[in-house]
VEXDREN-8313 format. One record per residue (C-alpha): chain; y, x, z. Coordinates in Angstrom, 1 decimal. Layout:
BEGIN
   chain       yy       xx       zz
       A        Y        X        Z
...
This chain:
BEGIN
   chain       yy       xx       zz
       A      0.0      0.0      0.0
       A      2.1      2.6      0.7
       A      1.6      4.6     -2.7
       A      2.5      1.1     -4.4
       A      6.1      0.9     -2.3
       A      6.6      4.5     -3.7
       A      6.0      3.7     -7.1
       A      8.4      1.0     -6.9
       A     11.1      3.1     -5.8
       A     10.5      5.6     -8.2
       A     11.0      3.3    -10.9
       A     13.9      1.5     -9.4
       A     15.5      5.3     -8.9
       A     14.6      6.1    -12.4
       A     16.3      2.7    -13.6
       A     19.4      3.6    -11.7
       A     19.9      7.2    -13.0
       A     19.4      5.8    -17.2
       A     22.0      3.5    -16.6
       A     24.2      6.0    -14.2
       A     24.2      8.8    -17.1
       A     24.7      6.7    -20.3
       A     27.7      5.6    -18.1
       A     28.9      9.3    -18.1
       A     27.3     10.8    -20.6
       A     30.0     10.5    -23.3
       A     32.5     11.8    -20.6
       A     30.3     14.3    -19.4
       A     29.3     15.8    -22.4
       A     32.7     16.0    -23.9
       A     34.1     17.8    -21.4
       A     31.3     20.3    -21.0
       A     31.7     21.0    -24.7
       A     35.4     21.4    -24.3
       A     35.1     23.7    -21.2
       A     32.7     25.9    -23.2
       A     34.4     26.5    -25.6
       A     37.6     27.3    -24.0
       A     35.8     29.9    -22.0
       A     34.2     31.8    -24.9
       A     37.7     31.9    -26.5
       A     39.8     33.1    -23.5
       A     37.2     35.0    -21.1
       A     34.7     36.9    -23.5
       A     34.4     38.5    -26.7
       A     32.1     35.7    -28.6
       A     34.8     33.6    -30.4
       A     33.5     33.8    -33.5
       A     30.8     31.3    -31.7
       A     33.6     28.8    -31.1
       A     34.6     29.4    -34.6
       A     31.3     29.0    -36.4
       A     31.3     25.7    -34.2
       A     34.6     24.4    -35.7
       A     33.7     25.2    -38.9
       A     30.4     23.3    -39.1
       A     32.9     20.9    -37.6
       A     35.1     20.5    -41.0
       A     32.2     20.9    -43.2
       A     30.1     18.0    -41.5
       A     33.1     16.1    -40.3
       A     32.4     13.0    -43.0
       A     29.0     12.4    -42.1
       A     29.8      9.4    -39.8
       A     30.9      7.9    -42.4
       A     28.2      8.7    -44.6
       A     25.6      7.1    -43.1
       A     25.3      9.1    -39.9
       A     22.8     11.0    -39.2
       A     19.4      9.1    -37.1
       A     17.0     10.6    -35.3
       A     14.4      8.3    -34.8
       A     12.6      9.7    -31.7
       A     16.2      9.5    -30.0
       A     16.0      5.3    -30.2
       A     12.2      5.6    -28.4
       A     13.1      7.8    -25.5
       A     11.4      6.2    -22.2
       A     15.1      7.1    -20.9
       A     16.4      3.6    -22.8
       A     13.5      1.4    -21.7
       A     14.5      2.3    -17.9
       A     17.6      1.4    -18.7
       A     16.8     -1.6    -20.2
       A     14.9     -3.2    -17.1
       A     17.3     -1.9    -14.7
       A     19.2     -5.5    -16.0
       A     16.3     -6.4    -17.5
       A     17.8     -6.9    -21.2
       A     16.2     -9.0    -23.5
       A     16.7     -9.9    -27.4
       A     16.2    -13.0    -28.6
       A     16.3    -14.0    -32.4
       A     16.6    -17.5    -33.2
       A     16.0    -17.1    -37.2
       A     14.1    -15.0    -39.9
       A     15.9    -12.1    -41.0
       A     14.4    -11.1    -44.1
       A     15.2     -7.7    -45.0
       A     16.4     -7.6    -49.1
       A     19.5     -8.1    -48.0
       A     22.6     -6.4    -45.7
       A     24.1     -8.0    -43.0
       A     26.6     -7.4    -40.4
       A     25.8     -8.7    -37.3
       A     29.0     -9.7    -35.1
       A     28.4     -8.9    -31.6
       A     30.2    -10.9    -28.3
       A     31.5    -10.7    -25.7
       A     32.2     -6.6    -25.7
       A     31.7     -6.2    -21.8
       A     32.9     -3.4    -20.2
       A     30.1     -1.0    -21.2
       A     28.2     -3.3    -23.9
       A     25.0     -2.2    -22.2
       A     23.2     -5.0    -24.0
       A     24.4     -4.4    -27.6
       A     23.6     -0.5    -26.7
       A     20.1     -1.0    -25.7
       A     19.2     -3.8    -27.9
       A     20.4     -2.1    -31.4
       A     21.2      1.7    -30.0
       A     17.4      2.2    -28.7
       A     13.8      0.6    -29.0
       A     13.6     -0.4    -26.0
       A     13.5     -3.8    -26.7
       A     11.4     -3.8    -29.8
       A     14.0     -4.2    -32.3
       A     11.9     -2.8    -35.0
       A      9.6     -5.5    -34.1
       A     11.6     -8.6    -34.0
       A     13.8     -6.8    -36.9
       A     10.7     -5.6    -39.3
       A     12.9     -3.6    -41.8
       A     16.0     -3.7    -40.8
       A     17.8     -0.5    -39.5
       A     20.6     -1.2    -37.4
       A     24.1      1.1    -37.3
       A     26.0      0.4    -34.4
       A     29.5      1.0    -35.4
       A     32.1      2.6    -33.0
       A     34.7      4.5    -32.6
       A     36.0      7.4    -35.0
       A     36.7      9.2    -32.0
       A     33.2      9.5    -30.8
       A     33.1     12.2    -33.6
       A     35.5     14.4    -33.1
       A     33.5     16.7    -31.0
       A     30.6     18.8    -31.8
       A     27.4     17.7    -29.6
       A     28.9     14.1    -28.8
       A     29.0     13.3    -32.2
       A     25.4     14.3    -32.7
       A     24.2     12.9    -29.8
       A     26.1      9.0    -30.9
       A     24.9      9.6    -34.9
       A     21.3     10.4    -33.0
       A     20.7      6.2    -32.4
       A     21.8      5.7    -36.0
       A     25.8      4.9    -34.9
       A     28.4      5.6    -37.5
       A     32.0      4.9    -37.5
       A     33.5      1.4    -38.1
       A     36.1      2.4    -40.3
       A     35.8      0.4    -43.6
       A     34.9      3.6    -45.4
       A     31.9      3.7    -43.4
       A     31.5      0.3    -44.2
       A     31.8      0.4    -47.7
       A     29.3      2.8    -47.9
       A     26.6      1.4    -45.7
       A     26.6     -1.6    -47.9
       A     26.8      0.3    -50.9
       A     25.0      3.5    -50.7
       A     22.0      2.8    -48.5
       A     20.0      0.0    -50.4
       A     19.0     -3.3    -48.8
       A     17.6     -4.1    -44.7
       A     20.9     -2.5    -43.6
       A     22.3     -4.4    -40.1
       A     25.8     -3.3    -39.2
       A     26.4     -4.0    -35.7
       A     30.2     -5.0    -35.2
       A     31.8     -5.6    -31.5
       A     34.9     -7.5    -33.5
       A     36.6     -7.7    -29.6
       A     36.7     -4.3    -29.1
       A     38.0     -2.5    -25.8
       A     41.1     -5.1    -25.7
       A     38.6     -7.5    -24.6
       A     37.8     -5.4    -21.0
       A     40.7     -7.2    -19.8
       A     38.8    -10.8    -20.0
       A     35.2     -9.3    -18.9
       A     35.0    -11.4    -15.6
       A     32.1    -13.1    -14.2
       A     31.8    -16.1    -15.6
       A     34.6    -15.8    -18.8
       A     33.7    -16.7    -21.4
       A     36.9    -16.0    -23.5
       A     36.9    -13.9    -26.8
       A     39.3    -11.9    -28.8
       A     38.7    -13.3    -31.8
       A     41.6    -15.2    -33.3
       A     43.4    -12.7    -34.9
       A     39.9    -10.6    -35.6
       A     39.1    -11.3    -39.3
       A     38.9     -7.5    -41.0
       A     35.3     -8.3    -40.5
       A     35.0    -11.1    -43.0
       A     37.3     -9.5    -45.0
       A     34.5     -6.7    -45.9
       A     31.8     -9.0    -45.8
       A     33.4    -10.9    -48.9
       A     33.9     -7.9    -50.4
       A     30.5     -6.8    -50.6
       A     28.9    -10.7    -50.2
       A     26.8    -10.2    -47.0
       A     26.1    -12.6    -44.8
       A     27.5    -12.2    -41.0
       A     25.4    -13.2    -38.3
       A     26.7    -14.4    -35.0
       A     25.4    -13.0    -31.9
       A     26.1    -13.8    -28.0
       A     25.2    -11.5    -24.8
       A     24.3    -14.4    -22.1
       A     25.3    -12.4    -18.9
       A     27.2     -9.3    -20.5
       A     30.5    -10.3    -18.3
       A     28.7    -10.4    -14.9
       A     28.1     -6.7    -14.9
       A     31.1     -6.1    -13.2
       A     33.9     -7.4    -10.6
       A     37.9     -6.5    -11.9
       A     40.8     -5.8     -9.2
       A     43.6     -8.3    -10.7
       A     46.3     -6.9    -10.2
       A     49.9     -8.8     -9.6
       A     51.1     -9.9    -12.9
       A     54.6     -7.6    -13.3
       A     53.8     -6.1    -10.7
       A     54.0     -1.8    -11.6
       A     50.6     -1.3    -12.0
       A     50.1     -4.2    -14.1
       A     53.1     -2.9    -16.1
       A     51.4     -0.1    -16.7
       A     48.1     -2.1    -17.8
       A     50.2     -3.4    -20.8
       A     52.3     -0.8    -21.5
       A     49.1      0.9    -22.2
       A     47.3     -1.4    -24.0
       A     50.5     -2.1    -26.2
       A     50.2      2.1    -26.9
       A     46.5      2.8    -27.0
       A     44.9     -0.5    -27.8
       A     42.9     -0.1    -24.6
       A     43.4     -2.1    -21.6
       A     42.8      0.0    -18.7
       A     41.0     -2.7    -16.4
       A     40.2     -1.2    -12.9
       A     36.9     -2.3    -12.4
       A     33.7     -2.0    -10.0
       A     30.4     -2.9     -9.5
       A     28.0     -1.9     -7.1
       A     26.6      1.5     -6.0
       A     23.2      3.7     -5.4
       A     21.9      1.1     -2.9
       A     21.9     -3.0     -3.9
       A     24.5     -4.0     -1.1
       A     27.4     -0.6     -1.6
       A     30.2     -0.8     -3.8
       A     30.5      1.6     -6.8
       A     30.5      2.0    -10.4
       A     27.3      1.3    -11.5
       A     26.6     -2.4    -13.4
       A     25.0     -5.3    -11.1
       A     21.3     -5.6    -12.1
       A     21.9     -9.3    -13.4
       A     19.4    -10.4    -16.8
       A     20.8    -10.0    -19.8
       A     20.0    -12.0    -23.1
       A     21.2    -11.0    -26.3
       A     20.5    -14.6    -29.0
       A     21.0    -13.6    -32.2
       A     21.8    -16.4    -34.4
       A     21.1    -17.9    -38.0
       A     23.2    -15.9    -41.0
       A     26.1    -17.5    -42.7
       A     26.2    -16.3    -46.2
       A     29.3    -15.5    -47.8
       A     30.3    -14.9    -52.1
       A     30.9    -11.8    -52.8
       A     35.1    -11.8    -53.7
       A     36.2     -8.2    -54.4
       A     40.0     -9.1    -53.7
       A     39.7    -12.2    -51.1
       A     43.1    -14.0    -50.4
       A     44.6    -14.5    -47.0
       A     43.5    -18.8    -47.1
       A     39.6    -17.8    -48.2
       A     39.5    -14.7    -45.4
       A     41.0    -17.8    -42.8
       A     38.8    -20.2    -44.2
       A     35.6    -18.4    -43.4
       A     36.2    -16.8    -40.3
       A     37.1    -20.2    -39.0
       A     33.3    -21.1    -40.4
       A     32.1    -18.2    -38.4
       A     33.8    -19.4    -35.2
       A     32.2    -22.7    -35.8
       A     28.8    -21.1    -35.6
       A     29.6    -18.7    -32.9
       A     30.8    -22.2    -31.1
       A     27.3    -24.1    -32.2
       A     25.2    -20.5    -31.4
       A     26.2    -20.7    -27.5
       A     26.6    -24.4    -27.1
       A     23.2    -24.3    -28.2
       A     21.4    -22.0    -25.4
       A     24.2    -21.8    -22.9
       A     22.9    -24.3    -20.1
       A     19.7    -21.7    -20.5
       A     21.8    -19.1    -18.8
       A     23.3    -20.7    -15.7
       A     26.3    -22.0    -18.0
       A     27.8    -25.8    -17.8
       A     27.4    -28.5    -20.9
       A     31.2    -28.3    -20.3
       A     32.1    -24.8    -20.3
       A     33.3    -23.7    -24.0
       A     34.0    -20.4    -25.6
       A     37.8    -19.3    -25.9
       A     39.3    -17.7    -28.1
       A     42.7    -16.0    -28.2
C-alpha cells in the first residue's frame, strides 16, 4: 500500500514539474541563450562561436515561415502527456475531418497560457494523429518566438511556425493538402478577459483570419477550450487607478495586456503561479467552407466572419451545459 501512495506522488510530482517548465521554458531558455553568448563575447576568446551562431541565424532566419522545421519525436515526448493529465486535457472532435483538404482551425478562448491548444495540437499527447488521421497541425505564433537561436528550434520542433500571412500563404500553398493551421485569432489582448467563468472573446474586430481563408478557399473550423479561463485567478486592479494606467498604456504600446495573475502553487491549497488542475475539453467543431476570392472586399470578409461567429455561437451553445456552464450564459464578443 505504501509503494502504491508513492507511485501516486511521483506521478503527481512529475505532472507538476511538465506543466512548471513549459511555463518557463520559453523564458528560461532565452535568457540562457542570451547570457551565453554575452559571456563568450566579453569574457573569452571564442567569439567567432557567437558569430558562427548569428550567422546560421541570418541564413535560417525564414524558415518559420517556410514551413518550420518538425521533429516528430519532439510531439511524443512522455514530458507532454504528464502535462496533459496534470488538468487532464481532453480533445474532442464533433465531425469528420477528411484530410484532401487545408483548413485553419480558429482556436478560443486564448487563456493565459493556452495549455489546452498547446498540448492538444503542440504534442501527441492527446492522440491527435489519431482523432486527426492525416492532418498535420502548425500552431502558429508569434514571429518573436524566432528571433533567437535554440528557442526557435525548440518552438519549430512541435511543427509551430509564424502567423504572419507569409507563413500562411505558404502553408496553404506550398505543402499540399491535410495541412491544419492552428490560429488563436484573440491573441495575448485577450489575457485581460481570462477570468473564471468569462466567457468573452476578442473577436469583433478579428477578421484577418477570413480574410486569408478566402484567399486560398479553406474552410475555418471553429474550436472552443471548455475550462481554458479557470486556470487562473486575476488581481483587478482599480480602474484609473496608476497601476491600471499602466495596464493600458501598455497594451495600447505592445499589444499585450499585462494582467497580474496567480494560480496556485507546489502543494494543492498554496498560492503560486502554476495553473489550477481543473479538466479541460477542447470540441472542435464542424468546418464552414468558404470560395476561394483572391481579392475579397470589406462586405464579403464581414459577411463571413459574422457566419463564423454564428457557428462559434451554435458550437458552445451546443455542449456548454456539458461543462458546468448555464443554458443562459452566451459568448461575448467585443
Amino acid at each position: 500500500m505504501m509503494h502504491w501512495f508513492s507511485k501516486m506522488d511521483l506521478t503527481a510530482a512529475l505532472e507538476v514539474f511538465a506543466v512548471f517548465q513549459w511555463a518557463l521554458s520559453a523564458f528560461v531558455i532565452g535568457i540562457t541563450v542570451i547570457l551565453c553568448n554575452l559571456y563568450l563575447v566579453v569574457f573569452t576568446s571564442y567569439w567567432p562561436i557567437t558569430v558562427l551562431i548569428l550567422t546560421w541565424l541570418a541564413f535560417d532566419w525564414r524558415t518559420p515561415e517556410r514551413g518550420g522545421r518538425e521533429f516528430t519525436c519532439v510531439r511524443h515526448w512522455r514530458l507532454w502527456k504528464w502535462l496533459a493529465n496534470y488538468f487532464p486535457v481532453k480533445l474532442l472532435k464533433t465531425h469528420d475531418i477528411p484530410p484532401t483538404q487545408n483548413y485553419i482551425l480558429v482556436c478560443h478562448p486564448h487563456g493565459v497560457m493556452s495549455h489546452a491548444w498547446f498540448s492538444n495540437f503542440g504534442t501527441e499527447s492527446t492522440g491527435f494523429s489519431k482523432v486527426f488521421p492525416g492532418i498535420s497541425a502548425h500552431l502558429l505564433t508569434l514571429g518573436a518566438f524566432f528571433w533567437l537561436p535554440v528557442l526557435r528550434d525548440y518552438v519549430m520542433s512541435i511543427g509551430a511556425c509564424s502567423v504572419s500571412q507569409s507563413s500562411m500563404d505558404f502553408l496553404l500553398t506550398h505543402k499540399g493538402t491535410g495541412n491544419m493551421l492552428i490560429v488563436v485569432v484573440g491573441g495575448l489582448a485577450e489575457c485581460k478577459y481570462c477570468l473564471p467563468g468569462s466567457t468573452t472573446l476578442v473577436l469583433k474586430n478579428r477578421n484577418g483570419f477570413i480574410r486569408k481563408a478566402l484567399q486560398h478557399g479553406v474552410a475555418i473550423i471553429p474550436a472552443y477550450t471548455f475550462g481554458e479561463n479557470d486556470l487562473y485567478n486575476q488581481y483587478i486592479f482599480t480602474p484609473g487607478g496608476l497601476v491600471n494606467c499602466f495596464q493600458m498604456w501598455f497594451q495600447s504600446k505592445f499589444h499585450i495586456y499585462p494582467c497580474a495573475f496567480y494560480g496556485r502553487g507546489f502543494t494543492k491549497n498554496s498560492w503560486g503561479l502554476l495553473p489550477y488542475a481543473h479538466p479541460l475539453t477542447t470540441v472542435v467543431g464542424k468546418p464552414l467552407p468558404l470560395p476561394k476570392i483572391e481579392n475579397p472586399s470589406e462586405e464579403i470578409v464581414a459577411k463571413y466572419h459574422a457566419l463564423y461567429i454564428d457557428a462559434l455561437c451554435k458550437l458552445f451553445d451546443q455542449h456548454k451545459t456539458r461543462f458546468g456552464i448555464s443554458e443562459t450564459q452566451k459568448l461575448v464578443f467585443i
